[in-house]
C-alpha positions in Angstrom: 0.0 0.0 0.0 1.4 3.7 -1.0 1.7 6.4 1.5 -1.1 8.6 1.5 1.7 12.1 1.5 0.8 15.8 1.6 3.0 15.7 -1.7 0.7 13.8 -3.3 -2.5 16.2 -2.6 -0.6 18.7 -3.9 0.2 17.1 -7.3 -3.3 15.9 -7.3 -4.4 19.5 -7.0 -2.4 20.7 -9.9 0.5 22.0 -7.9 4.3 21.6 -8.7 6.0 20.9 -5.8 9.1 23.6 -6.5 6.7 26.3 -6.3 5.1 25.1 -2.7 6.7 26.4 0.1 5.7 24.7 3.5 5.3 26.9 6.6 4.9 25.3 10.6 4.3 28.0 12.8 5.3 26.6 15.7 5.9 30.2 17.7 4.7 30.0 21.3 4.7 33.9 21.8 2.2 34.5 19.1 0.0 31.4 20.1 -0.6 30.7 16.7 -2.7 28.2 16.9 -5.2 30.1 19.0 -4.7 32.9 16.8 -5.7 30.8 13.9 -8.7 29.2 15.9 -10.3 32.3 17.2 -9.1 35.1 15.3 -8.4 34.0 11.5 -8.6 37.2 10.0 -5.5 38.4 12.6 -3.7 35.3 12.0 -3.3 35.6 8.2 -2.0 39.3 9.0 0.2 37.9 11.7 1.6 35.2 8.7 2.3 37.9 6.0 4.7 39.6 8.5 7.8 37.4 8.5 11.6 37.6 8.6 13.9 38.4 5.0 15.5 35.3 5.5 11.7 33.5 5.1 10.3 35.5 2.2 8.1 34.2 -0.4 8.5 35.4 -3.7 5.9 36.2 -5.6 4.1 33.5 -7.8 4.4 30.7 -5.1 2.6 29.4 -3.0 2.2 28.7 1.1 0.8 25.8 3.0 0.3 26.5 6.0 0.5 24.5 9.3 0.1 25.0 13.1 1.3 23.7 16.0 -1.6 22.5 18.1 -1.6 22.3 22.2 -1.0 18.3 21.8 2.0 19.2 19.1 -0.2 17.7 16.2 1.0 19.8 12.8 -2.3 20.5 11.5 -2.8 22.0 8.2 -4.7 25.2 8.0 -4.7 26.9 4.4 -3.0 27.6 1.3 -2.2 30.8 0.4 -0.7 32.6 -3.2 2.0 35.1 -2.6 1.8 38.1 -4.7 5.1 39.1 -3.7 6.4 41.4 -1.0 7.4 44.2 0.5 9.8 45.8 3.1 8.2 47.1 6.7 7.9 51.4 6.8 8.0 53.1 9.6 4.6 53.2 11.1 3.9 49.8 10.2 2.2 47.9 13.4 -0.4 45.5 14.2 -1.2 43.7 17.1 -3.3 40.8 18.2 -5.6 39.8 21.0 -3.4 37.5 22.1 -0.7 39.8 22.6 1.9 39.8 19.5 3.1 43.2 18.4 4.2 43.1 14.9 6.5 46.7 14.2 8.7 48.1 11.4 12.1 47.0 11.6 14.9 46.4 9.2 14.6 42.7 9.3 11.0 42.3 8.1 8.8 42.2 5.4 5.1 41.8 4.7 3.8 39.7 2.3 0.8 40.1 0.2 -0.9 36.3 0.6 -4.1 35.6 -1.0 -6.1 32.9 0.6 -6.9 29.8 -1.5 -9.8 27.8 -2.4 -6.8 24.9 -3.4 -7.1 21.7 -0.4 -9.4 24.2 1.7 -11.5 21.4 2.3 -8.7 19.9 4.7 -8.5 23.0 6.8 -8.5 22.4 10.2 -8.9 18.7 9.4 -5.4 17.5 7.8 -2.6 16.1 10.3 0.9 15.4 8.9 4.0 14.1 10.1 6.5 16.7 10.0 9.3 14.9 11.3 12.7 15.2 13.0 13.6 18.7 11.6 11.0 21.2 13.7 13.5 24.4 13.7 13.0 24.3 9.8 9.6 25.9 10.4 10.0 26.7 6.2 10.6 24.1 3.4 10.2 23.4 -0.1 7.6 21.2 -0.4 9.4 19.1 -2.8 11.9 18.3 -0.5 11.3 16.4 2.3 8.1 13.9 2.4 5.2 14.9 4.6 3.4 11.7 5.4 -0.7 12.3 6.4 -1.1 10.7 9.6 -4.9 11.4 10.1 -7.8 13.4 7.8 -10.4 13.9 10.2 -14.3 14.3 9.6 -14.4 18.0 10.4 -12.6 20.4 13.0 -12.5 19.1 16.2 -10.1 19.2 19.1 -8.6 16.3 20.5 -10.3 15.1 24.0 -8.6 15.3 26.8 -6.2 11.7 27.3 -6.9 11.2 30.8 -5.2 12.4 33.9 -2.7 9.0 33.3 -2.2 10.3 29.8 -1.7 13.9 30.5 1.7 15.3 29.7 2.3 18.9 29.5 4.9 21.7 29.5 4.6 25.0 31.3 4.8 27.0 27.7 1.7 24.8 26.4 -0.6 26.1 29.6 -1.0 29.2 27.9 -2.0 28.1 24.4 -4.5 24.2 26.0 -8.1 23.1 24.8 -10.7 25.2 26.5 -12.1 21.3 27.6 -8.9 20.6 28.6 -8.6 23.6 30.9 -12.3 23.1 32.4 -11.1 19.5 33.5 -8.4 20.8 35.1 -9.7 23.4 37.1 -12.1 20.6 38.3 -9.9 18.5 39.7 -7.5 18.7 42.4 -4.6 16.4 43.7 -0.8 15.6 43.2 1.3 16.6 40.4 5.1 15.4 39.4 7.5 18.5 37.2 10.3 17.2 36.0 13.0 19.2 34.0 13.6 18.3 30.9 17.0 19.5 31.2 18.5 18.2 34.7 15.9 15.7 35.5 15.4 17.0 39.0 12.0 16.4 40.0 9.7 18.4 42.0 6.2 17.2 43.9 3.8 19.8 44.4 -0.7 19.4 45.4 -3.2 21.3 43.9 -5.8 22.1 46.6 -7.5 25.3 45.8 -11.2 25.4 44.1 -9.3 26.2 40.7 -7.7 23.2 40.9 -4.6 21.6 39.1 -5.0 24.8 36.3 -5.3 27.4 38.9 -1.9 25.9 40.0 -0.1 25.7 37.1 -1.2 29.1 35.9 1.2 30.2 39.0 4.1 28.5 37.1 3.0 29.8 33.7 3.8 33.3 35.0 7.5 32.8 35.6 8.3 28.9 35.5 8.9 28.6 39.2 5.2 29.1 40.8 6.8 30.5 43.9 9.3 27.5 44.2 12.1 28.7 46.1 14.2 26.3 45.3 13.6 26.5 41.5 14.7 29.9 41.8 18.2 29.7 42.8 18.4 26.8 40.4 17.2 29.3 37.4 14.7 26.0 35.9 12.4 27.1 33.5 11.7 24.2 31.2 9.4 21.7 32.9 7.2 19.1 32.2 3.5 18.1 34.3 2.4 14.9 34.8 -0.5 14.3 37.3 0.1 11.5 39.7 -2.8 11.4 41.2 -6.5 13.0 41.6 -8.5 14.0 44.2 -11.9 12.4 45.3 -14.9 15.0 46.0 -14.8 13.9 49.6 -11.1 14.3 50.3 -10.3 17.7 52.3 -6.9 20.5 51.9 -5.3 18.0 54.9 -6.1 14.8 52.8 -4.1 16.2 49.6 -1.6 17.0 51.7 -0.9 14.1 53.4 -1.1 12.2 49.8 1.4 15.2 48.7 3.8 13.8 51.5 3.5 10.1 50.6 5.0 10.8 47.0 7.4 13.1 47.9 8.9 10.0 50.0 8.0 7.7 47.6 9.9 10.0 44.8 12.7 10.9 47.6 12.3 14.2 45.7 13.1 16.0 48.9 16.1 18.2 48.7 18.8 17.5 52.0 20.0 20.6 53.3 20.0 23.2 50.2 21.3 20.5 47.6 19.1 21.2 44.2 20.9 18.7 42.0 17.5 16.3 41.5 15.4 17.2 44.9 13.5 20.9 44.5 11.7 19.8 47.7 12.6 21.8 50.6 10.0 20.0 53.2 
């Protein structure tokens, strides 16, 4: 059996593959996937400001991708440049989720005309992008893009379960809305772990917002308050749930469970040693 390949809807389409560019916006300070979602209009201005280095010429065209919460590339338009210009002074736009685009040397803006080509696999196309994610722009005839999944229509994953669950502190800002109402649901005991050291932290979740009104703490400034975190300088950390909460069980309850895994874990730190313990009690 042939691989089904995002190549190959493109040649059906009519396309050559030297004049397809392929584009994964994978920038977590523009939230481009939310962008996309909500504001579509915002996004396709937010996409026609882009670095020299990633301009498109005019005549060729753009597939676009996003990065979604559960790091699915999922394929959201193609679009036909009609060339490009450099950024004037003045030049500025922002979006509501906070990205300020401004004149600056670097820069140009593109002039991207939305396509009725493969729309009907907006929001519905998943491909495998493979091992080379910092190439966020490629020629399409390249590399091979294998489809993984065409789904029936837009719709975002459901949640995995809390055994499932894997997260980083940069995806909290960009999650499912079903996601986020589970989460501040549910309360109980939560592992980090950074992906750079491997030091491991064990922390509860007891407050009515549960485990998201928790991590929202650590999505402000990666440490949530942690002291030792701090004078470690982590940032990058993953969140698994290790265990939940029942209805019944009281602050004291979680907290004794809190105490269990940290002995379990023996991810208390002794004296103020922060190699792979950022427990301080």
């Amino acid at each position: 059996m042939s691989l089904l390949t995002f190549q190959v809807l493109l040649s059906i389409a009519g396309l050559e593959l030297s004049r397809v560019r392929l584009y994964r916006h994978q920038e977590r300070t523009a939230n481009t996937y939310k962008l996309w979602r909500d504001h579509p209009i915002d996004f396709e201005t937010y996409q026609s400001h882009q670095n020299r280095r990633r301009r498109i010429d005019a005549g060729v065209y753009l597939a676009s991708f996003v990065v979604t919460p559960s790091a699915e590339t999922l394929f959201v338009g193609l679009y036909l440049s009609h060339g490009w210009r450099p950024t004037r002074s003045g030049d500025r736009f922002s979006a509501p989720t906070g990205w300020i685009g401004e004149h600056t040397e670097d820069n140009v803006i593109h002039q991207l005309e939305p396509q009725q080509i493969l729309s009907e696999f907006s929001g519905r196309l998943v491909i495998d992008w493979g091992l080379g994610t910092r190439a966020v722009l490629q020629h399409a005839g390249r590399k091979i893009k294998p489809v993984i999944e065409i789904r029936r229509q837009f719709k975002e994953p459901g949640f995995p379960g809390f055994g499932g669950l894997s997260l980083k502190f940069a995806d909290l800002e960009n999650l499912y809305p079903t996601w986020v109402s589970i989460l501040n649901s549910t309360r109980g005991i939560y592992l980090l772990i950074c992906n750079r050291t491997g030091a491991q932290y064990v922390g509860s979740a007891t407050g009515d917002n549960g485990f998201w009104g928790r991590w929202q703490q650590y999505a402000k400034d990666g440490r949530g308050g942690n002291v030792l975190m701090k004078q470690a300088g982590h940032m990058d950390f993953s969140i698994s749930v290790l265990e939940t909460a029942r209805s019944v069980d009281s602050q004291e309850d979680i907290l004794s469970r809190e105490i269990l895994w940290k002995n379990k874990l023996g991810t208390r730190a002794k004296s103020d040693s922060i190699e792979f313990r950022l427990n301080r009690n």
